[in-house]
N, C-alpha and C positions, 0 to 999 in steps of 0.2 A: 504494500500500500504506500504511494507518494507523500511526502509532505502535507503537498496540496491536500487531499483527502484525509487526512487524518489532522484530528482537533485536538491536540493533548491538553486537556485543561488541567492550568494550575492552578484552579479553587475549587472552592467546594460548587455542585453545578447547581444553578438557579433556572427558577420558573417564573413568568407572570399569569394567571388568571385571569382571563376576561369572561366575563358572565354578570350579565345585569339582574339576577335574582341572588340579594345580598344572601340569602338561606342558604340557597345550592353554593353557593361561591364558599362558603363559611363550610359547607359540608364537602365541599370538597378537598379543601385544605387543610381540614381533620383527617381525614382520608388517607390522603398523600402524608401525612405527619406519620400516619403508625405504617403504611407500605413500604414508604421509599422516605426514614426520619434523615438521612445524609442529605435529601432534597430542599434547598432553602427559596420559601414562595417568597420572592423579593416584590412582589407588587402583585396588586389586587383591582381591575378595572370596571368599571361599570357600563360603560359601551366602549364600542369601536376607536373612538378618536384618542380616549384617557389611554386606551389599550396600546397604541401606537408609541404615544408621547412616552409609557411606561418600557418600552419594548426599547423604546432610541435610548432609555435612561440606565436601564438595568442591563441590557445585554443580555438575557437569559439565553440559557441553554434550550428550555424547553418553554414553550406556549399552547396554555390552554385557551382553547376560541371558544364562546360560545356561536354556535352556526346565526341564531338568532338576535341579533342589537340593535340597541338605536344607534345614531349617527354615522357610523360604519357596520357591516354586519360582518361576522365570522372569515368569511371567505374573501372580503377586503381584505381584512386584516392580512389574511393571509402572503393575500398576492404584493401587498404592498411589503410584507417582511421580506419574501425570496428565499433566498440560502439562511438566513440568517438563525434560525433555529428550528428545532424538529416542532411539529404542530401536530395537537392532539384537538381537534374538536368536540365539543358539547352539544347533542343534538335529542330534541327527543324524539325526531325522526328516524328509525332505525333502515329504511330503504337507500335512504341518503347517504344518511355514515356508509352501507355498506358499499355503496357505488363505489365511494372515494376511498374506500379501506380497500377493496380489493384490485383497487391500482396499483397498490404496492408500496405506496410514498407516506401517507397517511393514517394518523390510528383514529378510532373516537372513541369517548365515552358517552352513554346513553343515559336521558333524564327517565327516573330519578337515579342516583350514584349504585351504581352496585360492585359490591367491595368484589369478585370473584371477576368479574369485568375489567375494572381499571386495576387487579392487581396484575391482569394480563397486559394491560397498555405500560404499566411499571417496568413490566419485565423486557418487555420491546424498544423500550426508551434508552434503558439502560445499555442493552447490547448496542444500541446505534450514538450512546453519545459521544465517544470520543471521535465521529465520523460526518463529513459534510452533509447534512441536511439534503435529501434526495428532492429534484427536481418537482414540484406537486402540480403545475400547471396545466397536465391532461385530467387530474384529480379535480382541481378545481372548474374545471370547464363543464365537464359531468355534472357539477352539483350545480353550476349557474343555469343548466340544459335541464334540470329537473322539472316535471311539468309542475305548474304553482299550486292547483290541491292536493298535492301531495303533503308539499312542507309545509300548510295551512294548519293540519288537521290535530288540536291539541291531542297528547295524551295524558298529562298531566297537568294541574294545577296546585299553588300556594293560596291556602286560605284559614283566616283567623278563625279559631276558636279559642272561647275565653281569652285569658292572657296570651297564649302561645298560639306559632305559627304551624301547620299541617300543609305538609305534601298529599295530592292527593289522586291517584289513578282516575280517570275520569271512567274506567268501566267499571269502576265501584259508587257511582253516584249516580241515583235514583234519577234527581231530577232537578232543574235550577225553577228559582223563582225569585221574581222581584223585589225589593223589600226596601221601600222611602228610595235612599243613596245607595243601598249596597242592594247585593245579590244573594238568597239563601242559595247552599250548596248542601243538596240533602242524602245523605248514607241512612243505607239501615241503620248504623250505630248512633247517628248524630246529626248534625247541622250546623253548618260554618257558612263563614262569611267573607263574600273578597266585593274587589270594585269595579271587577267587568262589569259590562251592561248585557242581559239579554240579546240586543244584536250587534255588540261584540262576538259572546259566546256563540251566538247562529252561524256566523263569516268564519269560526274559526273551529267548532266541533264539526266532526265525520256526518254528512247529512243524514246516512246511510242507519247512524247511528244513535244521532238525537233528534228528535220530532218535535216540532212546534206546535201546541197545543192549543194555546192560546198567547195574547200579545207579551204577559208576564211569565211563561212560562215555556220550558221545555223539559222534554222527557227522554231520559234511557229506556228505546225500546225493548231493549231485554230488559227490564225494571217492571213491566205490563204484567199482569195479569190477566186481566180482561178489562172490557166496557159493558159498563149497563145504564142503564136509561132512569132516568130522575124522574119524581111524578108528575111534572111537566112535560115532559120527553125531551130533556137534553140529555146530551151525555158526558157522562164520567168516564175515567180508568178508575180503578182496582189493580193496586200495587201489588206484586207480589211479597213483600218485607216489610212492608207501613201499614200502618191500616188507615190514613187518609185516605180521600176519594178525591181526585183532578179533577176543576172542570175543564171539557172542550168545549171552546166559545166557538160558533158556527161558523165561522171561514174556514176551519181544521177540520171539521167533521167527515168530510170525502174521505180525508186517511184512514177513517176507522169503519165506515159502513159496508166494506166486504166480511169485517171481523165478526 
């Protein structure tokens, strides 16, 4: 191996973190603390542009992207660094990551963190850091040529309950609903609260997979049980795990009358 290609670092090797969900950012760097404790996360960004300015500042060895940012997104980042370090992306798109992982250039980690996951991106990183950062720019082109509902489609969300903050699988939630300013987010277990708006959440869940009921509300079709009819004859759902009844306000009602 050439000079050229090989990096001998004389310090200890450093990361920056870009990921605009301070949780995930905080849990990931927990993360990386007990995997890889030699690894020091020299800066922490919260979109695109702060990610740069940290990147020109720090030098890091290794950069986490998250795919999705404000002001720059993941994959600027990227192209804007070059050689300059190995790039691990954040994505909770798992089609995506694997386009760009199985180019060969690129690792990712998938929302939400899963320690069996990035202890494999650890171990990957590891073996390639004393070595020039592989070219990603067929990598990157793949992910730009993504068709755009694909990477639309949440799979998770952060949402308050009581004091603390919950990560939350979005096939584990019943059903949203509107509430004043906020949005309830409702599990068999419980009920949280974040600040999307219902058509926020419509542009950004799987349509396939959550249904518009009504103007304040959507629902996880597998969350259904059935519909019956009020002694007016509107109709409800019947949850399978709540025992609440949904109404559907009559523009939505087409969706349910073959049921």
């Amino acid at each position: 191996m050439t000079t050229e290609e090989k990096r001998a670092p004389s310090r200890r090797a450093t990361a920056v973190i870009a990921e605009d969900e301070p949780l995930l950012a905080a849990e990931l760097q927990e993360a990386l603390a007990q995997l890889w404790p030699e690894l020091e996360v020299a800066a922490i960004a919260g979109n695109g542009a702060l990610a740069l300015h940290a990147i020109d500042r720090e030098a890091p060895e290794v950069v986490f992207l998250d795919i999705e940012m404000p002001k720059l997104n993941g994959i600027e980042v990227a192209r804007q660094i070059g050689a300059r370090a190995h790039v691990v992306f954040i994505t909770a798109y798992d089609q995506h990551a694997l386009q760009a992982f199985e180019a060969g250039a690129i690792d990712y980690v998938l929302k939400p963190i899963r320690m069996a996951r990035l202890a494999a991106s650890v171990q990957r990183l590891k073996e390639r850091l004393g070595t020039v950062p592989a070219n990603i720019d067929a990598a990157l082109r793949q992910l730009v040529e993504r068709p755009a509902q694909e990477r639309r489609h949440l799979q998770w969300i952060t949402a308050s309950r009581g004091s603390g903050v919950r990560m939350i699988m979005v096939d584990d939630i019943s059903y949203f609903k509107a509430d004043n300013k906020y949005t309830l987010v409702v599990e068999e277990s419980g009920e949280s609260l974040i600040r999307k708006t219902i058509r926020e959440l419509h542009d950004e869940l799987d349509p396939t997979m959550f249904w518009q009921i009504h103007r304040s509300t959507l629902i996880n079709v597998a969350a259904i049980d059935s519909v019956v009819r009020d002694d007016r004859g509107g109709m409800q759902i019947r949850l399978k795990q709540r025992s609440e009844l949904l109404a559907i306000s009559e523009p939505y009602q087409p969706l349910f009358r073959q049921m």
